[in-house]
N, CA, C and O atoms as a CHARMM CRD file, in Angstrom:
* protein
*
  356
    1    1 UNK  N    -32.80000  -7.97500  16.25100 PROA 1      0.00000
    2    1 UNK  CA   -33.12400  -7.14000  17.39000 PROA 1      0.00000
    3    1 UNK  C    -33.45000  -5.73500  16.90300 PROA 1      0.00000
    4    1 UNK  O    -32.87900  -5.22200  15.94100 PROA 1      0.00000
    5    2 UNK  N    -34.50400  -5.07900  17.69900 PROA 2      0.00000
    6    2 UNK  CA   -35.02400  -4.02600  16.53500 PROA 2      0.00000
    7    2 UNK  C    -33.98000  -2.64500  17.59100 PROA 2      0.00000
    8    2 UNK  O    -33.51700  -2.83100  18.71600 PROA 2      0.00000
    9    3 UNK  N    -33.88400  -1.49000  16.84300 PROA 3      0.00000
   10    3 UNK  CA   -33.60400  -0.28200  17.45000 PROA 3      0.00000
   11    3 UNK  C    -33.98800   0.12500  18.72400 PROA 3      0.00000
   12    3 UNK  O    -33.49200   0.76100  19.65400 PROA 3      0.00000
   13    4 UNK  N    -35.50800  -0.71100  18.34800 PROA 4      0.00000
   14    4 UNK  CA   -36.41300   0.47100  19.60300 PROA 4      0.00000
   15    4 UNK  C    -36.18500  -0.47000  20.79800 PROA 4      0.00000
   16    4 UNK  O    -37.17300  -0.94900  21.35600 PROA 4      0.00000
   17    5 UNK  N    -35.03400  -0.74300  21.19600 PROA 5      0.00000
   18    5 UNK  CA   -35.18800  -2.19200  22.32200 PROA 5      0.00000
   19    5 UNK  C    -35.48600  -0.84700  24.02200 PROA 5      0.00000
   20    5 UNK  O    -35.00700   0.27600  24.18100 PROA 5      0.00000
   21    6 UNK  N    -36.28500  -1.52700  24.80800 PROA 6      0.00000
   22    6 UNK  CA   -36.61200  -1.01500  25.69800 PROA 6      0.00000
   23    6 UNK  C    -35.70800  -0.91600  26.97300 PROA 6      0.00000
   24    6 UNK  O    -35.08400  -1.84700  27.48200 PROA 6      0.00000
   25    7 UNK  N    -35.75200   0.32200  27.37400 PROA 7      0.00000
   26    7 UNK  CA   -34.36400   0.17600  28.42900 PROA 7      0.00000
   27    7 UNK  C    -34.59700  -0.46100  29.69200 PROA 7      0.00000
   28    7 UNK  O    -35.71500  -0.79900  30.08000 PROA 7      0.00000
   29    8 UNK  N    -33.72400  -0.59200  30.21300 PROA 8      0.00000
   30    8 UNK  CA   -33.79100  -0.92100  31.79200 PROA 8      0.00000
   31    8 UNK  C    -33.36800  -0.12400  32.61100 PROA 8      0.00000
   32    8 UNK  O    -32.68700   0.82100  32.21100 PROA 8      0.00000
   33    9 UNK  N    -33.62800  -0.26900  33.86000 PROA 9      0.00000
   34    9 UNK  CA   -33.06000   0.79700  34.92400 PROA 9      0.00000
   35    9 UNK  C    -31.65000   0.84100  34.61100 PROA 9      0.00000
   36    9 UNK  O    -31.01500   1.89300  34.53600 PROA 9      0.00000
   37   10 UNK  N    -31.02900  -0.64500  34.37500 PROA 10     0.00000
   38   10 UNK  CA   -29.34500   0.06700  33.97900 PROA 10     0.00000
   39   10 UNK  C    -29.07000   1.19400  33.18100 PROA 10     0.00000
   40   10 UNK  O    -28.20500   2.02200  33.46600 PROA 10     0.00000
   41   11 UNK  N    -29.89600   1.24600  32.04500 PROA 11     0.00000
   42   11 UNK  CA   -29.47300   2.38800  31.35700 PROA 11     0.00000
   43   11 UNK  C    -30.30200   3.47400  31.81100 PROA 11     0.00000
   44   11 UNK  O    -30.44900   4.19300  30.82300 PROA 11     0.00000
   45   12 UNK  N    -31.01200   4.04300  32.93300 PROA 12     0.00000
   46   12 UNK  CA   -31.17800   4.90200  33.03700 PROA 12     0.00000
   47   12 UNK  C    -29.90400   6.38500  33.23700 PROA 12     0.00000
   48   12 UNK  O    -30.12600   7.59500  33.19500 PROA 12     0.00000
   49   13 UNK  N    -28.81000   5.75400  33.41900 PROA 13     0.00000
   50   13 UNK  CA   -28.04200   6.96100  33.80400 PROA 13     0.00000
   51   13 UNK  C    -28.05100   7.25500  32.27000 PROA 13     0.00000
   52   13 UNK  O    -29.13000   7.84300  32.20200 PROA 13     0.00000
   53   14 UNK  N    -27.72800   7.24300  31.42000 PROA 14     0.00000
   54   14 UNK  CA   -27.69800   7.32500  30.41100 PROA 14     0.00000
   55   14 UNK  C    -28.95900   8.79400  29.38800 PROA 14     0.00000
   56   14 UNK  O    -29.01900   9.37400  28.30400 PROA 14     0.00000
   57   15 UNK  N    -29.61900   8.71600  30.56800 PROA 15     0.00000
   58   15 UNK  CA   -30.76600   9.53500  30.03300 PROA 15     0.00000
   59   15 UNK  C    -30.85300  11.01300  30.34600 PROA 15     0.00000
   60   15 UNK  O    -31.56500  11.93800  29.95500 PROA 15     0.00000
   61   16 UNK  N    -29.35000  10.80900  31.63600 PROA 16     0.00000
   62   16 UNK  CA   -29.57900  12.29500  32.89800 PROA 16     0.00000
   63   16 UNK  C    -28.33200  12.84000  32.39300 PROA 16     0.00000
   64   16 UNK  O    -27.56600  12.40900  31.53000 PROA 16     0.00000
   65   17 UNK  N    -28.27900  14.29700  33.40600 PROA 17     0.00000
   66   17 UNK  CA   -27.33600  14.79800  32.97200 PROA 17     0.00000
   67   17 UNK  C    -26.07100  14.45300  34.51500 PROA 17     0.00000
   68   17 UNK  O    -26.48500  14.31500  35.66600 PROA 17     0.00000
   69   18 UNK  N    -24.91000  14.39600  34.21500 PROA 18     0.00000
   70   18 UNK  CA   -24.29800  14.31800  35.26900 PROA 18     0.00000
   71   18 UNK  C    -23.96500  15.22700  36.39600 PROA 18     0.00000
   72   18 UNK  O    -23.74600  16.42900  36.24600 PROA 18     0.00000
   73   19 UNK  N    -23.94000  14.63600  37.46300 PROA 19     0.00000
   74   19 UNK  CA   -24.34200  15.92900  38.60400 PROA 19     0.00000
   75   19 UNK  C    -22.95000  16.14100  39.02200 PROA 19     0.00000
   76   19 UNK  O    -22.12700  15.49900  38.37100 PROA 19     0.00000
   77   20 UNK  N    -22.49800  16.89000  39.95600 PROA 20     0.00000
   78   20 UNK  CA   -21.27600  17.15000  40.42800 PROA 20     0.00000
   79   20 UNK  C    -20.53600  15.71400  41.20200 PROA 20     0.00000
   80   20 UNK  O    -19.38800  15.27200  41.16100 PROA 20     0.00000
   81   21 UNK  N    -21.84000  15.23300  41.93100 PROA 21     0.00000
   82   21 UNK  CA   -21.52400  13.65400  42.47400 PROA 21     0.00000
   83   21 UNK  C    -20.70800  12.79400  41.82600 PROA 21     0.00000
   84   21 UNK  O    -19.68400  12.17300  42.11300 PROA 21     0.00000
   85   22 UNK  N    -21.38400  12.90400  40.91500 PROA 22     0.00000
   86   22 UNK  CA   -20.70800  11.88200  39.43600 PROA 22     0.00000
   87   22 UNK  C    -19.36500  12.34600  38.99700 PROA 22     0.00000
   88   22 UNK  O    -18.28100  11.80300  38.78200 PROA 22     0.00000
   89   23 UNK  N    -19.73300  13.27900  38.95700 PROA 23     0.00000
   90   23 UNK  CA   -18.08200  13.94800  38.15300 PROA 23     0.00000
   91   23 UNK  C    -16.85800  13.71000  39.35400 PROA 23     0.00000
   92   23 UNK  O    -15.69700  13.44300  39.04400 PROA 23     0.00000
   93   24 UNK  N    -17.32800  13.85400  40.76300 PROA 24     0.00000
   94   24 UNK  CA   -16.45300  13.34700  41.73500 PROA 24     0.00000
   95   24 UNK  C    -15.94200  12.47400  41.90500 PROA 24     0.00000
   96   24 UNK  O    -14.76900  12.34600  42.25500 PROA 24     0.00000
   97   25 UNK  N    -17.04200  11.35000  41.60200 PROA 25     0.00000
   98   25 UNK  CA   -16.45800   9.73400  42.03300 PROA 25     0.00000
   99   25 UNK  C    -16.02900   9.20100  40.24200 PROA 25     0.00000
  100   25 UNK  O    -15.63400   8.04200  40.11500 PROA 25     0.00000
  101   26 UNK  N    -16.10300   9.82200  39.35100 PROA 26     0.00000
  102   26 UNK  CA   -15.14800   9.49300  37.99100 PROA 26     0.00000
  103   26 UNK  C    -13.56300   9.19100  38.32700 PROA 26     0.00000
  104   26 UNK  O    -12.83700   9.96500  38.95100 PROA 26     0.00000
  105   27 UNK  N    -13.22400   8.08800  37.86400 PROA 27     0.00000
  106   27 UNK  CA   -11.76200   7.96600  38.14500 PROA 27     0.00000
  107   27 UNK  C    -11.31700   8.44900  36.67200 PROA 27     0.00000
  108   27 UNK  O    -12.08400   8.87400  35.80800 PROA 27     0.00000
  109   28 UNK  N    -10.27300   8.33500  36.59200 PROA 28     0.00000
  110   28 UNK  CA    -9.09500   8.45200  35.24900 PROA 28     0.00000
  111   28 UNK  C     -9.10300   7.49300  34.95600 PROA 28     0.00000
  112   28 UNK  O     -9.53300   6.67100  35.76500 PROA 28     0.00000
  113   29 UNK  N     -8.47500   6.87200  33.18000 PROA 29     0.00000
  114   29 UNK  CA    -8.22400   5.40600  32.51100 PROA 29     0.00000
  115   29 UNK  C     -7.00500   4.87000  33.45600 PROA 29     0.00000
  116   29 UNK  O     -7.05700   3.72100  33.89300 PROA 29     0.00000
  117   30 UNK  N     -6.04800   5.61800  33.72300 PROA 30     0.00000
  118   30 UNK  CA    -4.88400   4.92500  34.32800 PROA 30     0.00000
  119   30 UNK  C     -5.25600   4.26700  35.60400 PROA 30     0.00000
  120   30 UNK  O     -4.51900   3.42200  36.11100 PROA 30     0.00000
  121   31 UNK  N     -6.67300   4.72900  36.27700 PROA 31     0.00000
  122   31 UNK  CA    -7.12100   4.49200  37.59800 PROA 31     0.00000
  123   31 UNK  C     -7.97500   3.09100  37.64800 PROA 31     0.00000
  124   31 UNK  O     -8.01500   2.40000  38.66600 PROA 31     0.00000
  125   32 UNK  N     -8.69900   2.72900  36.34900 PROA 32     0.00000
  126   32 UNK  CA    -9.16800   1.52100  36.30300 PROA 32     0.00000
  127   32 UNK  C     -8.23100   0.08100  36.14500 PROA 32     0.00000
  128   32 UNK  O     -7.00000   0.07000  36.14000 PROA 32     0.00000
  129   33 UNK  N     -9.02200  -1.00000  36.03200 PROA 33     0.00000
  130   33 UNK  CA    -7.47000  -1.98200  36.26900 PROA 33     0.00000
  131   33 UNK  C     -7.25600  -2.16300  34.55100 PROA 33     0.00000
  132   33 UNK  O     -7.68000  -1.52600  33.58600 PROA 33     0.00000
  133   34 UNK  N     -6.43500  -3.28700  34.69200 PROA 34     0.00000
  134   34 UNK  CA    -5.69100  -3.02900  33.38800 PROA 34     0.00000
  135   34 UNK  C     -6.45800  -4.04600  32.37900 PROA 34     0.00000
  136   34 UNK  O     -6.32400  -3.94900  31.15900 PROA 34     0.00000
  137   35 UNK  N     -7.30500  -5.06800  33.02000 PROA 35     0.00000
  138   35 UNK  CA    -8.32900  -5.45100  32.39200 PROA 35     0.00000
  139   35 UNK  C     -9.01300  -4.67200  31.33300 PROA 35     0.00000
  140   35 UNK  O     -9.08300  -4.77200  30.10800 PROA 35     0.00000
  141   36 UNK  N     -9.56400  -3.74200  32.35600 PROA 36     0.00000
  142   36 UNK  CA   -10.62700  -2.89000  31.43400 PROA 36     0.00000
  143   36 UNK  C     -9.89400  -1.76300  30.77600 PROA 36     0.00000
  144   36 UNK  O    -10.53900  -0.81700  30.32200 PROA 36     0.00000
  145   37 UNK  N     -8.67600  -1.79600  30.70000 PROA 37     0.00000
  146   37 UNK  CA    -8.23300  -0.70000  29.81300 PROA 37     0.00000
  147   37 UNK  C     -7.27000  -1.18600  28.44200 PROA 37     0.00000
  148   37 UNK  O     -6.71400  -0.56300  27.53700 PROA 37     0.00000
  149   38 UNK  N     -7.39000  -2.58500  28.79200 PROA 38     0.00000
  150   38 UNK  CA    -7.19700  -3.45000  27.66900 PROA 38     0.00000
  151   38 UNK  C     -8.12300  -3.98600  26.81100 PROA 38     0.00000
  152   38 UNK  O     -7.88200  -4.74900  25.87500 PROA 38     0.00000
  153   39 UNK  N     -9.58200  -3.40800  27.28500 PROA 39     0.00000
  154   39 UNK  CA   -10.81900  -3.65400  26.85200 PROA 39     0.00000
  155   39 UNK  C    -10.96300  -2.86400  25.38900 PROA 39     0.00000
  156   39 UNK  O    -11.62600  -3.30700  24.45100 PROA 39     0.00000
  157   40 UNK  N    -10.19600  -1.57500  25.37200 PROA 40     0.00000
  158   40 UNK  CA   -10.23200  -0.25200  24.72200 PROA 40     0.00000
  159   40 UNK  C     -8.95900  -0.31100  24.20000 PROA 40     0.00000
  160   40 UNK  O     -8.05100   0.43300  24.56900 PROA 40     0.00000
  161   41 UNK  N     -8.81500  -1.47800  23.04400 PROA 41     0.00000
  162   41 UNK  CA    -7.37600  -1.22000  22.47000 PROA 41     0.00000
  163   41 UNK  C     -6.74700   0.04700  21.74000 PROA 41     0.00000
  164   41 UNK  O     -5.60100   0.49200  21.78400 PROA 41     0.00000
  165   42 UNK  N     -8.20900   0.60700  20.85300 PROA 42     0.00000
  166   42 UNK  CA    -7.89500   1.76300  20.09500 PROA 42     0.00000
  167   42 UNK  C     -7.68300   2.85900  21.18600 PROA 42     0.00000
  168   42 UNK  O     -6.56700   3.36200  21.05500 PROA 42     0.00000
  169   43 UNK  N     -8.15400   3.21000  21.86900 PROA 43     0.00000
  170   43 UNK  CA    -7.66800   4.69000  22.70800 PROA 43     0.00000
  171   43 UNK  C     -6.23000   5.08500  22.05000 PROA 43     0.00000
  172   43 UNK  O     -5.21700   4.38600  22.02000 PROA 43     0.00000
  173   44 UNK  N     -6.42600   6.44100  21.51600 PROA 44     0.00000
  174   44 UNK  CA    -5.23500   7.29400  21.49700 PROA 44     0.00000
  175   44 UNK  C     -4.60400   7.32000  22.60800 PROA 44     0.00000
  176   44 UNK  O     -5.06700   7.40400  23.74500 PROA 44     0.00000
  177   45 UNK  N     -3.93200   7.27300  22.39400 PROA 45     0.00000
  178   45 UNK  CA    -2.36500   7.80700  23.61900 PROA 45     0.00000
  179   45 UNK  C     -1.89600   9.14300  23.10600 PROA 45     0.00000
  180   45 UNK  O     -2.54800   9.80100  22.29500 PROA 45     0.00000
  181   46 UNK  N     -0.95400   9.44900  23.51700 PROA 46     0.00000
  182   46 UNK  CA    -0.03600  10.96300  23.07900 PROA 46     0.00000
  183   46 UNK  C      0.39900  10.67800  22.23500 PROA 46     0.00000
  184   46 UNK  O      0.85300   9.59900  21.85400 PROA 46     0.00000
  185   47 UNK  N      0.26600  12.30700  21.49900 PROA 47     0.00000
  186   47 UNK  CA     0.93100  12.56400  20.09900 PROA 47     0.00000
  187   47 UNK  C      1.79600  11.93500  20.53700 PROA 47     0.00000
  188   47 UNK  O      2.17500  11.63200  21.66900 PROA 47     0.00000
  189   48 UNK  N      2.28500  11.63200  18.95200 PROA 48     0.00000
  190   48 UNK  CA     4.04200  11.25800  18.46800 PROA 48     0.00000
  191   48 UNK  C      4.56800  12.72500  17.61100 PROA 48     0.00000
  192   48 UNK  O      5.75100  12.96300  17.36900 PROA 48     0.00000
  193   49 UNK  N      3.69800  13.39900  17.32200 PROA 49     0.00000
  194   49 UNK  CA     4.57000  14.37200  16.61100 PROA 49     0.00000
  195   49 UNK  C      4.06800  15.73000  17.25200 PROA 49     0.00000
  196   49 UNK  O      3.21000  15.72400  18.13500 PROA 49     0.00000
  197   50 UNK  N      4.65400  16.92700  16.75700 PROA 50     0.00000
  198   50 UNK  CA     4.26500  17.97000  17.40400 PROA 50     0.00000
  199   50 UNK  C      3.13100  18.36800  16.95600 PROA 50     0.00000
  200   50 UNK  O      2.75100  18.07400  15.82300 PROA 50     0.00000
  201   51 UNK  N      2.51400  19.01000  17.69200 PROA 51     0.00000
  202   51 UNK  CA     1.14900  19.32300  17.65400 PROA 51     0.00000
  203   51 UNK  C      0.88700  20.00100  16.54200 PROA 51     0.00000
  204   51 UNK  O      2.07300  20.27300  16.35600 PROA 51     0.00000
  205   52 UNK  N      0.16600  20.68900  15.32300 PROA 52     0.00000
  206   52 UNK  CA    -0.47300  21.33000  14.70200 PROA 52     0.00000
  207   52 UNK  C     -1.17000  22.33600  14.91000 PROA 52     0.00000
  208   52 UNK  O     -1.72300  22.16900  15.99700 PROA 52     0.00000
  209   53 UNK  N     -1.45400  23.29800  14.46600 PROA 53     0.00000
  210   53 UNK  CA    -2.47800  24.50800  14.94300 PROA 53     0.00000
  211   53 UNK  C     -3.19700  24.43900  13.78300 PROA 53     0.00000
  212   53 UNK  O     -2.83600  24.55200  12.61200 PROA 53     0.00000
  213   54 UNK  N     -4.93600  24.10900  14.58500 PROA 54     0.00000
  214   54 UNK  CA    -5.57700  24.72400  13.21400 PROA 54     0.00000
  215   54 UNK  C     -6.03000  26.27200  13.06300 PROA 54     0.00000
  216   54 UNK  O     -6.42100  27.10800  13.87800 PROA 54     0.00000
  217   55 UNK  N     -5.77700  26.29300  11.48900 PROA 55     0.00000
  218   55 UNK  CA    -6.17200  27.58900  11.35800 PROA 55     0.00000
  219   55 UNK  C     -7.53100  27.34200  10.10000 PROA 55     0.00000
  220   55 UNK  O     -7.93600  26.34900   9.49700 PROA 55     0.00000
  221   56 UNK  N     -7.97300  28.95500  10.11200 PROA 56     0.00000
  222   56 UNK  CA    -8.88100  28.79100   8.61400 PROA 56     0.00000
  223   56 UNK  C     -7.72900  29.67800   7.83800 PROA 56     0.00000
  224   56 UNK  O     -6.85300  30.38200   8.34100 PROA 56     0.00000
  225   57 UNK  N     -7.97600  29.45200   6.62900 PROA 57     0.00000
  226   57 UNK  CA    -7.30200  30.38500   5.57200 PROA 57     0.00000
  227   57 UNK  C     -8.09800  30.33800   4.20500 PROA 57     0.00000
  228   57 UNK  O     -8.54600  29.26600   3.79900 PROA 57     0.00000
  229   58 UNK  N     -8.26000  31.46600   3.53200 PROA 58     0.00000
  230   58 UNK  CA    -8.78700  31.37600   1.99000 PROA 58     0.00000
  231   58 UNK  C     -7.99300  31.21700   1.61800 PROA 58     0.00000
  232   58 UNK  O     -6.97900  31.72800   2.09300 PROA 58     0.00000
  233   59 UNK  N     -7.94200  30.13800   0.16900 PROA 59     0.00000
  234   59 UNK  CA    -7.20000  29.63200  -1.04100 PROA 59     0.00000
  235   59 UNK  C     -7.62400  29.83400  -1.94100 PROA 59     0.00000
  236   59 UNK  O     -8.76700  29.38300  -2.00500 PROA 59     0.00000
  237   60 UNK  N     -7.17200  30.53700  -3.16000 PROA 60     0.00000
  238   60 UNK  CA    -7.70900  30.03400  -4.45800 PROA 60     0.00000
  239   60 UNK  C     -8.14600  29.03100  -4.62800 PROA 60     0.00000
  240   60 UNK  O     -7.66400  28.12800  -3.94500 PROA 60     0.00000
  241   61 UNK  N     -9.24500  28.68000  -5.58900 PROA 61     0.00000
  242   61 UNK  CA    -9.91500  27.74600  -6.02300 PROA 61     0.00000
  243   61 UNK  C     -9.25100  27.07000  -6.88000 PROA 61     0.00000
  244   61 UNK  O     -9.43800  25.86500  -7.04800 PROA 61     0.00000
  245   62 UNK  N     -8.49500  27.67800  -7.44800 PROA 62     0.00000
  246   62 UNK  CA    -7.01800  26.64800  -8.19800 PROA 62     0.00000
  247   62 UNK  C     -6.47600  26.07400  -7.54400 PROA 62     0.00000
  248   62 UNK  O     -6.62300  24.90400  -7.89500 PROA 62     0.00000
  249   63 UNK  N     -5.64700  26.15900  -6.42200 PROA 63     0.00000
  250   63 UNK  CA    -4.84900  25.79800  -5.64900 PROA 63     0.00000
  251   63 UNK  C     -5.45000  24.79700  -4.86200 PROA 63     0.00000
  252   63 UNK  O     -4.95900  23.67500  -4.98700 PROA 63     0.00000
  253   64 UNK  N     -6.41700  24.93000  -4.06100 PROA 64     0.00000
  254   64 UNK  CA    -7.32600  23.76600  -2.89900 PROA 64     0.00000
  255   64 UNK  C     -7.26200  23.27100  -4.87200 PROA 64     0.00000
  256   64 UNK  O     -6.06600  23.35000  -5.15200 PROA 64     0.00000
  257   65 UNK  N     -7.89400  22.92800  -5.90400 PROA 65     0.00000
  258   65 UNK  CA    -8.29000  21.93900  -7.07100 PROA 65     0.00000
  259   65 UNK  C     -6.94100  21.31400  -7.04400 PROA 65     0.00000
  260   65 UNK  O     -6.87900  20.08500  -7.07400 PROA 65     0.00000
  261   66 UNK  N     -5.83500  22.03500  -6.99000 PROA 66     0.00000
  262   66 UNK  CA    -4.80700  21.64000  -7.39200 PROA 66     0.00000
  263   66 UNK  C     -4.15300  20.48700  -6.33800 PROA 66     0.00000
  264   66 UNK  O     -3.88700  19.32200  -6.63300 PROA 66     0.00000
  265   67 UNK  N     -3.97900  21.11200  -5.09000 PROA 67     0.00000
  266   67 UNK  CA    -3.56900  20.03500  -4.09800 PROA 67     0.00000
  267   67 UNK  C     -5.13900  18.35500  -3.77000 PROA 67     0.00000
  268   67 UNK  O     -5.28300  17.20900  -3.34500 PROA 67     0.00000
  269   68 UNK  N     -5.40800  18.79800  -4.00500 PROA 68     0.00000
  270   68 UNK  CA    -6.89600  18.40900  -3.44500 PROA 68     0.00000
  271   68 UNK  C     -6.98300  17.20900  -4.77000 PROA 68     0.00000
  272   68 UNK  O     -7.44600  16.15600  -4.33000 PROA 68     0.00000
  273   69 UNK  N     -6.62100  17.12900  -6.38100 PROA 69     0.00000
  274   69 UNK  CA    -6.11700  16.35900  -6.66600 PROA 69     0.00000
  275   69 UNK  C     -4.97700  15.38000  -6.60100 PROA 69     0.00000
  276   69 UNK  O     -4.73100  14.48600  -7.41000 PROA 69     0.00000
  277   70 UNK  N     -4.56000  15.58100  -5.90100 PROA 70     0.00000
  278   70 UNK  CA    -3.34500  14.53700  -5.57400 PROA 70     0.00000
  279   70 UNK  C     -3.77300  13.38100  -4.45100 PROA 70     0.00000
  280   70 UNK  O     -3.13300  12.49800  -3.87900 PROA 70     0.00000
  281   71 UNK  N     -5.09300  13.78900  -4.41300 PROA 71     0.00000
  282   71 UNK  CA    -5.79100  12.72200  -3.01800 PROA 71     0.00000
  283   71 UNK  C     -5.92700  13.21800  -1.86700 PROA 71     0.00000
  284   71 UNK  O     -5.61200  14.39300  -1.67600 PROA 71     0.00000
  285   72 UNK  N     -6.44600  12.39700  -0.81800 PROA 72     0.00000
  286   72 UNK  CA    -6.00400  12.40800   0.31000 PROA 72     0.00000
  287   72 UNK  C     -4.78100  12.73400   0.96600 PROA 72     0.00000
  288   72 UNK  O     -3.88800  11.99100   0.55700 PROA 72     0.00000
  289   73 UNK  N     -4.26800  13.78900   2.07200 PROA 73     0.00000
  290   73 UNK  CA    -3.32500  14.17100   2.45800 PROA 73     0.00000
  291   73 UNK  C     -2.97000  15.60700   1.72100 PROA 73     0.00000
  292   73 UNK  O     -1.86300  16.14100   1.65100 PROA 73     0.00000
  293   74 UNK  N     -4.06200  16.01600   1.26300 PROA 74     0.00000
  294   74 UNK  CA    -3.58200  17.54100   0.57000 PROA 74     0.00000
  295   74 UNK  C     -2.85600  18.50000   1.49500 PROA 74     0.00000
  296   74 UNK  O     -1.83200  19.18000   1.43500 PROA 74     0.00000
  297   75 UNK  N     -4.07600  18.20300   2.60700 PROA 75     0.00000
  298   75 UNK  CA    -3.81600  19.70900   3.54700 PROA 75     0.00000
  299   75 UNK  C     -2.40700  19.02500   4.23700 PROA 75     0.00000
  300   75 UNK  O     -2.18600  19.62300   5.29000 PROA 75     0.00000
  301   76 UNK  N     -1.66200  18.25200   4.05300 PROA 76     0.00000
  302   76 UNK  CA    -0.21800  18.03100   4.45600 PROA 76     0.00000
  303   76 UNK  C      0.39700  18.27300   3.40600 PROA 76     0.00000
  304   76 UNK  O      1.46700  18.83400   3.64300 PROA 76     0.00000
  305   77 UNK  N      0.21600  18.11400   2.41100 PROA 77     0.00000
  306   77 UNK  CA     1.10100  18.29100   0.77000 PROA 77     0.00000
  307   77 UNK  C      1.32900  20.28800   1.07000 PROA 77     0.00000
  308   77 UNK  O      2.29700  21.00900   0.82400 PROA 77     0.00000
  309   78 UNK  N     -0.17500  20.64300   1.74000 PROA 78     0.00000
  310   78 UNK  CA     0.34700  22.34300   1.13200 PROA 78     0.00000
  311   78 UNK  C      0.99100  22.84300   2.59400 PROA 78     0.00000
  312   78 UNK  O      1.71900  23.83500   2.54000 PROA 78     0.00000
  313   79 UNK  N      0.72000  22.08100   4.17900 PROA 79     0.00000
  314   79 UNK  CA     1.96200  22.30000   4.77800 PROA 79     0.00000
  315   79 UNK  C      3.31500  22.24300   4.32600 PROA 79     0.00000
  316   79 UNK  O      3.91400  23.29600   4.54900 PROA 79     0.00000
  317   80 UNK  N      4.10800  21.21000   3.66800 PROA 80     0.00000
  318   80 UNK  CA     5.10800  20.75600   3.35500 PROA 80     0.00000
  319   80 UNK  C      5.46600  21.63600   2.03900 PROA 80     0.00000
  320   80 UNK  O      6.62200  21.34900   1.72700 PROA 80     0.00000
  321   81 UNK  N      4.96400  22.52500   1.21300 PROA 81     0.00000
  322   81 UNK  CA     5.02300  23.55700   0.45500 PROA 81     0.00000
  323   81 UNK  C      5.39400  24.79300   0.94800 PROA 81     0.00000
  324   81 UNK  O      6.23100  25.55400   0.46100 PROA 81     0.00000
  325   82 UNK  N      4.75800  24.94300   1.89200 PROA 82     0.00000
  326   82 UNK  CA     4.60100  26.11800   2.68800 PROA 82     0.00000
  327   82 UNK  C      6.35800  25.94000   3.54400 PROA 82     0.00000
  328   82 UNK  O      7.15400  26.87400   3.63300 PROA 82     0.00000
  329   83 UNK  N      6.50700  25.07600   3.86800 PROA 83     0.00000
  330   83 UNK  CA     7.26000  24.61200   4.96100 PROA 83     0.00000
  331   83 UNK  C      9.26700  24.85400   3.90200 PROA 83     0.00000
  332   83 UNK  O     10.30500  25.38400   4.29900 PROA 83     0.00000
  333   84 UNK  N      8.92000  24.16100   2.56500 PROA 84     0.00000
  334   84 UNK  CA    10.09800  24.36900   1.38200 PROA 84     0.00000
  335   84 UNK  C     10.28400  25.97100   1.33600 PROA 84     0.00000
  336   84 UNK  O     11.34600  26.49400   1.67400 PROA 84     0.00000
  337   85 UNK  N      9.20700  26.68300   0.90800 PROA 85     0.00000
  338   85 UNK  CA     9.22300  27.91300   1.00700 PROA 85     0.00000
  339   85 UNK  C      9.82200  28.65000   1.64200 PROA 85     0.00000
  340   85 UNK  O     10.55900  29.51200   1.16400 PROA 85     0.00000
  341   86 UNK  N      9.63200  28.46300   2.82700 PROA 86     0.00000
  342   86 UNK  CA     9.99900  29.21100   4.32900 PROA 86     0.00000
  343   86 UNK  C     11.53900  28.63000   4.17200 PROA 86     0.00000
  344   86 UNK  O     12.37300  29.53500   4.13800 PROA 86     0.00000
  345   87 UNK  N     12.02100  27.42400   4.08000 PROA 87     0.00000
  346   87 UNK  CA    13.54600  27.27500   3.85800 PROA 87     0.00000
  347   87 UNK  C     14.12600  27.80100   2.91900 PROA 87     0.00000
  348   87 UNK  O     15.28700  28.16900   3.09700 PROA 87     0.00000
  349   88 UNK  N     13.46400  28.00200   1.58300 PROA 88     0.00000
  350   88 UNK  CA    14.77500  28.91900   0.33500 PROA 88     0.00000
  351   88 UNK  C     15.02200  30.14200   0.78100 PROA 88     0.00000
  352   88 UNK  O     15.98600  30.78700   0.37100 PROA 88     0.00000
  353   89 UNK  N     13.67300  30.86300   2.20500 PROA 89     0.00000
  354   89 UNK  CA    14.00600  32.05500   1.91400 PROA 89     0.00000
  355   89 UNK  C     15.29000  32.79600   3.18600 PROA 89     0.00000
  356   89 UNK  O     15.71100  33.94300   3.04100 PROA 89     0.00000
């Protein structure tokens, strides 16, 4: 089936922008039945942990090399640094 498949009137909403109408008659996930919200196994639910704040910050270029080798999960390795820190003192 190629990319360019040709639409149908169903997908015309798809093309517009939504009007206030629309945004009115939108229900919530909890509002549809449980069919279709079992349709969508992945959906996030609520955190389990406390929230995070992002920030920007400059690092040495040593330091991002340094955590940033240890893999994936750096930018939690230099929370949890940060976090030891703040307890010795």
């Amino acid at each position: 089936m190629s990319d360019k498949t040709p639409k149908t009137d169903k997908d015309a909403w798809a093309d517009r922008e939504w009007s206030q109408a629309d945004f009115d008659r939108a229900q919530s996930p909890e509002a549809l039945p449980g069919a279709v919200r079992d349709a969508f196994p992945r959906t996030r639910g609520p955190q389990k942990t406390p929230t995070k704040v992002p920030v920007s910050i400059r690092l040495s270029a040593d330091v991002v090399a340094h955590f940033k080798a240890g893999g994936p999960g750096w930018q939690r390795r230099i929370d949890e640094t940060l976090k030891k820190v703040i307890a010795e003192q």
